[in-house]
C-alpha positions in Angstrom: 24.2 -172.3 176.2 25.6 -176.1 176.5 27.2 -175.2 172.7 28.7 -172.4 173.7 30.3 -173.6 176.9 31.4 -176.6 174.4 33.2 -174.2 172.0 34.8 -172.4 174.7 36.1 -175.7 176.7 37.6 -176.6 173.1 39.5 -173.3 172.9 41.0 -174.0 175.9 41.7 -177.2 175.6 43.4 -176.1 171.9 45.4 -173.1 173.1 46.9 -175.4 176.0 48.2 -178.0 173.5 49.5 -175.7 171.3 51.1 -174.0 173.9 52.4 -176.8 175.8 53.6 -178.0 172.0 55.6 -174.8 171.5 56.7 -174.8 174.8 58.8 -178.3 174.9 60.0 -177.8 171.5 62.0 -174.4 173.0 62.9 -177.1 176.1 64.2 -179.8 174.0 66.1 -176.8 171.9 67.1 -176.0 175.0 68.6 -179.4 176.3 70.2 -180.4 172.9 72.6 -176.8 172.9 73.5 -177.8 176.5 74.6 -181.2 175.9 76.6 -180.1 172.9 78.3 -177.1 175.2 78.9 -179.8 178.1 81.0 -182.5 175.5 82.7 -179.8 174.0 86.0 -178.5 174.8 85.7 -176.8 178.2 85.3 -173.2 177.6 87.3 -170.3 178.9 86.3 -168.7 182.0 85.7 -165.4 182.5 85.1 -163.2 185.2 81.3 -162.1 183.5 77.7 -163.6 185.6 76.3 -166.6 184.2 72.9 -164.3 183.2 75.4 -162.2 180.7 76.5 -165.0 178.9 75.1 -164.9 175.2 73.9 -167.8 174.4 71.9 -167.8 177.7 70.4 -164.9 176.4 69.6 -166.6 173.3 68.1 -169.5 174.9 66.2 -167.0 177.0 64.6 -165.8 174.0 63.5 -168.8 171.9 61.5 -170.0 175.2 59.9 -166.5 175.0 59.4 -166.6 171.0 58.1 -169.7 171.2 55.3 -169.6 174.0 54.6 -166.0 172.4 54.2 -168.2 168.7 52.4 -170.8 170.4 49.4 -168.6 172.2 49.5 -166.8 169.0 48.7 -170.4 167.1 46.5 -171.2 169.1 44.1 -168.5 169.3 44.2 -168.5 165.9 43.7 -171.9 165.9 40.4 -171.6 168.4 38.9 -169.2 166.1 38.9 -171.0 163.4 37.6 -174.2 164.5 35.1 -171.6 166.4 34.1 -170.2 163.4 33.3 -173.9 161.6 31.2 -175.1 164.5 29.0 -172.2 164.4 28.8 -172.7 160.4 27.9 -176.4 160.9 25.4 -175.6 164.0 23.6 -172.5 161.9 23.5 -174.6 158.9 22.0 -177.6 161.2 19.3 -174.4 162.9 18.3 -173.6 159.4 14.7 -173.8 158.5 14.4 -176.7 155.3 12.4 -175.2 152.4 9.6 -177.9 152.8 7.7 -178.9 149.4 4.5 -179.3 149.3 2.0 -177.8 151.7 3.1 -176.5 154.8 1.2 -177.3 158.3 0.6 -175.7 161.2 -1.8 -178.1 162.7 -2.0 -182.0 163.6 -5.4 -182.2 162.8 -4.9 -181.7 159.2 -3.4 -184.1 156.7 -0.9 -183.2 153.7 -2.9 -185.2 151.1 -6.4 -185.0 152.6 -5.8 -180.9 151.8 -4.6 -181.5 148.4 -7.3 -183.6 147.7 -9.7 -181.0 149.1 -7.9 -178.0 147.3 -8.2 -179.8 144.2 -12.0 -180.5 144.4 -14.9 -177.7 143.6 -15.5 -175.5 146.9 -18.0 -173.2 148.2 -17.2 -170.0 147.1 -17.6 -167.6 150.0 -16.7 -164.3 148.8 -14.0 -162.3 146.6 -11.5 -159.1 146.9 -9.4 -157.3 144.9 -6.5 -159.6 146.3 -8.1 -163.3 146.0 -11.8 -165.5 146.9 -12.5 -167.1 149.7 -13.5 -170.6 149.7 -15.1 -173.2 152.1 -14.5 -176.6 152.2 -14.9 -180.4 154.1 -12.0 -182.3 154.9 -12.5 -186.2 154.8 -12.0 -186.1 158.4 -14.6 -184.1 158.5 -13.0 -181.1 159.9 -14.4 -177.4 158.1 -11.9 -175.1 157.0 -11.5 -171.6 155.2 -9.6 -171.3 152.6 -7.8 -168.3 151.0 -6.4 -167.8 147.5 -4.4 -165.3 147.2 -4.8 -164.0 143.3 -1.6 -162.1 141.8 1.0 -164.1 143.7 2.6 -166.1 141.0 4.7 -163.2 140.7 5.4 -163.0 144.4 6.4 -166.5 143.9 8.3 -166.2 140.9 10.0 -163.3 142.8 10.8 -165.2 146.0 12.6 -167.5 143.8 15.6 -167.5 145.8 16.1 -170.1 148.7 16.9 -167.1 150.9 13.4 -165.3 150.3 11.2 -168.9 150.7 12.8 -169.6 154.0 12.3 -166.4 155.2 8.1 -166.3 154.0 8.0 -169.9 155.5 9.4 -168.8 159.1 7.5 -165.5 159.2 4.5 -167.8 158.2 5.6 -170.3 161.3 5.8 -167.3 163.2 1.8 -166.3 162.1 0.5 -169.6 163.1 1.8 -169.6 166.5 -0.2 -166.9 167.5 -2.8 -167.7 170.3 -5.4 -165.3 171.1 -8.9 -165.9 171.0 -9.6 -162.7 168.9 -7.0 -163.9 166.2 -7.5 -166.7 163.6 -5.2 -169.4 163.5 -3.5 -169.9 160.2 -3.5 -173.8 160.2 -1.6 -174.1 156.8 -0.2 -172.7 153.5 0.0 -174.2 150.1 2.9 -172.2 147.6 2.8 -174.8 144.9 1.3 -174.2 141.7 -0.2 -171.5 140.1 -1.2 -168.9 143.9 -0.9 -168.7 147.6 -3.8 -170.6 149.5 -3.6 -170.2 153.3 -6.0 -172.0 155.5 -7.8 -171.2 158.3 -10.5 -172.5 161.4 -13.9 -172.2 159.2 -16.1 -169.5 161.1 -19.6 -170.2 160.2 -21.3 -166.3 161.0 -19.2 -164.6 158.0 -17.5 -161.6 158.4 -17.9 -158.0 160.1 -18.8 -156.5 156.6 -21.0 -159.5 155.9 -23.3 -159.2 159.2 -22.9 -155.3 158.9 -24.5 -155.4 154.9 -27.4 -157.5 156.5 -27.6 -154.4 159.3 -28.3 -151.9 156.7 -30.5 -153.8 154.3 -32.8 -154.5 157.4 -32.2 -158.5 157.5 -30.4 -158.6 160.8 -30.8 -156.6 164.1 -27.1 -155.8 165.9 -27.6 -154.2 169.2 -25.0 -151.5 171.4 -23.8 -154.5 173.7 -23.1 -156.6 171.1 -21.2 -154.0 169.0 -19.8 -152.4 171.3 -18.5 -156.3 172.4 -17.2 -156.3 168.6 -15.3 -153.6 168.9 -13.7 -154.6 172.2 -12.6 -157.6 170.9 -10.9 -156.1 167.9 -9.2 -153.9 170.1 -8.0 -156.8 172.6 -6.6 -158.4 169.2 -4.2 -155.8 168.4 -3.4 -155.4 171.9 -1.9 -158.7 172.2 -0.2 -158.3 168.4 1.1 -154.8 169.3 2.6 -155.4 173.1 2.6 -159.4 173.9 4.4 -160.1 170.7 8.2 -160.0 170.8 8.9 -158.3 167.9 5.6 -156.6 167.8 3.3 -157.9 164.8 1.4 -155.2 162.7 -1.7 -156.1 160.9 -1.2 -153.5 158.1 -4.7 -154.4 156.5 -7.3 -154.2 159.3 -11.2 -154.0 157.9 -14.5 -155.4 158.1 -13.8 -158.2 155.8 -11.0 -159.5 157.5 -12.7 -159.0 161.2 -14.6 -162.9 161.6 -17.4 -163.5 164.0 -18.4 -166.3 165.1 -21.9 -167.8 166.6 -21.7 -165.5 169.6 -20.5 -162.6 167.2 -17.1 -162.9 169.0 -14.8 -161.2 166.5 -11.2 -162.7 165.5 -8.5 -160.8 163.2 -7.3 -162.6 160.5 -4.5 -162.0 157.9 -2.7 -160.3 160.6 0.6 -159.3 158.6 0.0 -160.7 155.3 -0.1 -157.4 153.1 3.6 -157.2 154.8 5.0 -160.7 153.6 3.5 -160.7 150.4 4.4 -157.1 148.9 2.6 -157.5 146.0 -0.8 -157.2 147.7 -0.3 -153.8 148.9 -0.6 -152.3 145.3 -4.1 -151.9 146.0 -4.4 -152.2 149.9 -5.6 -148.6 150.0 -9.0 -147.9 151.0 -11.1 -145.7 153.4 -9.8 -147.6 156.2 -6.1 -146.9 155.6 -4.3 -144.3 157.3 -3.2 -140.9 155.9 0.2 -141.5 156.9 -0.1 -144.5 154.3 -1.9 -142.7 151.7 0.5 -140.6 150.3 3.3 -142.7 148.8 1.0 -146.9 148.9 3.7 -148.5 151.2 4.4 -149.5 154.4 7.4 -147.1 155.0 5.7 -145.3 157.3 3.2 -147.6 158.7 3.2 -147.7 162.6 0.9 -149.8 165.2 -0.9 -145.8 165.2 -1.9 -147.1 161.8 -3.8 -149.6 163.0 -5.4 -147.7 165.2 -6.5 -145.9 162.6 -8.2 -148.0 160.8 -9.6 -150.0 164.5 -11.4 -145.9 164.8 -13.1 -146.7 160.6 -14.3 -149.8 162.3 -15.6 -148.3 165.5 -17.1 -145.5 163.6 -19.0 -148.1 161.3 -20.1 -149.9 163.9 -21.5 -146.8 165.8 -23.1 -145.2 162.7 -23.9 -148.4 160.6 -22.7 -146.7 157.4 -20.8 -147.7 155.0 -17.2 -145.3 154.5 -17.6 -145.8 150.8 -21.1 -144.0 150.9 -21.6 -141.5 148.0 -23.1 -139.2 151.2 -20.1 -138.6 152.7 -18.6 -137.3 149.0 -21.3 -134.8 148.9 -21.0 -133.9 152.8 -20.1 -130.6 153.3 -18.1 -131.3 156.3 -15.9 -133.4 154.3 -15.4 -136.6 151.9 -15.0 -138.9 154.5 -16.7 -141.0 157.3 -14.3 -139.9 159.7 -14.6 -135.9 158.5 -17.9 -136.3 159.2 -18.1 -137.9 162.4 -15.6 -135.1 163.5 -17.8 -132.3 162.1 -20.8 -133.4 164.6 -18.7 -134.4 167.5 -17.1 -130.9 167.2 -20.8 -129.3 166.8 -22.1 -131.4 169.1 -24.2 -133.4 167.1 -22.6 -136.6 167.2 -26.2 -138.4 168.4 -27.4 -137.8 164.6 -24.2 -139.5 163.2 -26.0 -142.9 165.6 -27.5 -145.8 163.8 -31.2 -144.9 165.0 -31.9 -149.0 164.7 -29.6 -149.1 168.1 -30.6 -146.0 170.0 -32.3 -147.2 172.9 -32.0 -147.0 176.9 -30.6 -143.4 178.0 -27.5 -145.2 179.6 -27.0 -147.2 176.6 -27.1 -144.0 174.5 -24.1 -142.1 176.8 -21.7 -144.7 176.2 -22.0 -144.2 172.4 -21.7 -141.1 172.7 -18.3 -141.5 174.8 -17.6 -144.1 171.8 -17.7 -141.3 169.1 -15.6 -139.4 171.0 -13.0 -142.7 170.7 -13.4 -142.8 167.5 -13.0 -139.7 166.5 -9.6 -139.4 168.8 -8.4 -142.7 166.9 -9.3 -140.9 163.4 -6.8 -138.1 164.3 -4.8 -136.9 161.1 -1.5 -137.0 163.1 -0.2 -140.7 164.3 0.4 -139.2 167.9 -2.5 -137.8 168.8 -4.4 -141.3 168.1 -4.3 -143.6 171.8 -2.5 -147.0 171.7 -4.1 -150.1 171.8 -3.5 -150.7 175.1 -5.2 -147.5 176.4 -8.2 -148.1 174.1 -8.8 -151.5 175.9 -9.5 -149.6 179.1 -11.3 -147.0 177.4 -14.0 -149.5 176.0 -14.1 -151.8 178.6 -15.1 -149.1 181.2 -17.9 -147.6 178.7 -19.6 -151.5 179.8 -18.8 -154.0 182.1 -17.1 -156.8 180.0 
């Protein structure tokens, strides 16, 4: 605001010079024809008025043409030295393309990262789109880290200055994000050969991870605690779909990318990736991607309904403790899907035999999942509208339990 009520007070002050230029130029015009009239020969009288006297009229008209010349001049004036102060203050506004790694946080240094990056690290896990690493600081600080495979040719793509800045402030953007279901992005490496992105080390593993150990019998996952999963999730895209100003999407919402922590408190993370780095969304299809996406592998028609779609695969998982990429559900006859067949037993009222029977238990603990399949199976709708928003699915949960 105090730049733009500068500009403006220079307009002024530049359209009253010119003016007041223009204005005693046609004065002194003016005063010079009259002193040359008065030490003249005296002129013949005539019977006509002073205001019909031609070279009144003349007189008459330069003032005019002149202050008429000299707003003119001015304006003109105004708008171009406008127009170069908001060039010079956009130009000094303008994000620098910093080299190096960027960071988000104070607690990490430029070169202790490096150093770390460049050392062997635990590997943690893979995916079609990079591995997952976890290493030690020299401060002693744990971190994730992410290497994002395929993206030399994002970055051989994003070679122009006008592409980096705009990855580097959507990435700024990311790492503000404060939520304690989200993961904070704490910094991002471009150089080299890859993307690495760096996040808050989150010692439990991921939904899929725990979930794997639920069906190969190593681990025990109660209702409460799932159903606590679930909520969380939920709360997470509730603050990316209607606290964010412009809303943020997370386009690839899944198990692996749902973290838990000690208390099995879950946080999003790569909340908008697959959307800044195009490349990955070759093969971002899977069973927990929306048939609105399906059809043509972009995000053209993706929607925050989108996510919800994929927030009822998770709820469904959660409730049945299968896997969607089960050779069962191909060979189902109600349908090739996790979410065809959790339809096909809500609709026949069967939904307590889609239940994981290692979390049936108290009769009131068995109503609410019940009331959860029914959730899920609304979020699984084929047709983005008929799926609830995020914000209605928080008070849907959170009044299955007291939370």
């Amino acid at each position: 605001m105090g730049r733009k009520r500068y500009i403006v007070k220079v307009m002024i002050l530049l359209l009253l010079m010119f003016s007041f230029h223009h204005f005693s130029d046609a004065k002194c015009q003016e005063r010079t024809s009259n002193h040359f009239a008065s030490s003249g020969p005296p002129l013949p009288t005539t019977s006509s008025t002073p205001t019909s006297s031609p070279r009144f009229k003349n007189g008459v008209r330069r003032i005019i043409f002149s202050v008429l010349l000299g707003v003119v001049t001015g304006l003109m004036g105004s708008l171009l030295f406008a127009c170069l102060i908001r060039s010079f203050v956009r130009y000094l506004n303008k994000t620098p393309i910093l080299k190096g790694p960027v960071i988000f946080s104070p607690i990490i240094d430029p070169k202790t990262l490096h150093h770390a990056l460049r050392n062997e690290n635990q590997l943690l896990g893979s995916s079609p789109h990079g591995k997952y690493y976890r290493t030690v600081l020299d401060n002693g600080l744990t971190i994730a880290v992410k290497r994002l495979e395929g993206s030399e040719n994002t970055a051989a793509t994003a070679a122009r200055k006008s592409e980096k800045r705009q990855t580097q402030q959507q990435l700024e953007r990311l790492a503000r994000l404060r939520h304690r279901n989200l993961m904070s992005l704490r910094a991002y490496v471009g150089e080299g050969e890859g993307v690495w992105l760096v996040y808050d080390y989150v010692g439990t593993g991921s939904l899929e991870d725990v979930m794997k150990k639920v069906r190969e019998n190593e681990l025990r996952l109660g209702w409460e605690i799932r159903l606590g999963i679930a909520v969380g999730v939920i709360k997470g895209l509730q603050y990316l779909h209607f606290e964010c100003d412009p809303q943020i999407l997370h386009y690839n919402l899944k198990p692996s990318n749902v973290m838990l922590d000690a208390e099995y408190e879950p946080r999003l993370a790569d909340c908008g990736l697959h959307k800044l780095f195009s490349n990955l969304h070759v093969a971002a299809t899977s069973a927990y991607t929306s048939p609105e996406c399906f059809q043509d592998c972009s995000f053209n028609r993706y929607s925050d309904k989108s996510d919800i779609f994929s927030f009822g695969m998770i709820l469904a998982v959660l409730l049945t403790g299968r896997d969607p990429a089960d050779p069962f559900f191909g060979e189902a006859a109600s349908g090739g899907s996790l979410g065809q067949w959790l339809r096909h037993l809500q609709l026949a009222g069967e939904a307590r035999e889609a239940l994981d029977k290692s979390i049936i238990g108290e009769e009131g603990e068995e109503d609410e999942m019940l009331m959860a399949v029914r959730i899920a199976v609304v979020c699984l709708s084929e047709q983005p509208v008929d799926r609830p928003s995020s914000d209605e699915l928080v008070h849907m949960l959170t009044q299955l339990h007291s939370f």
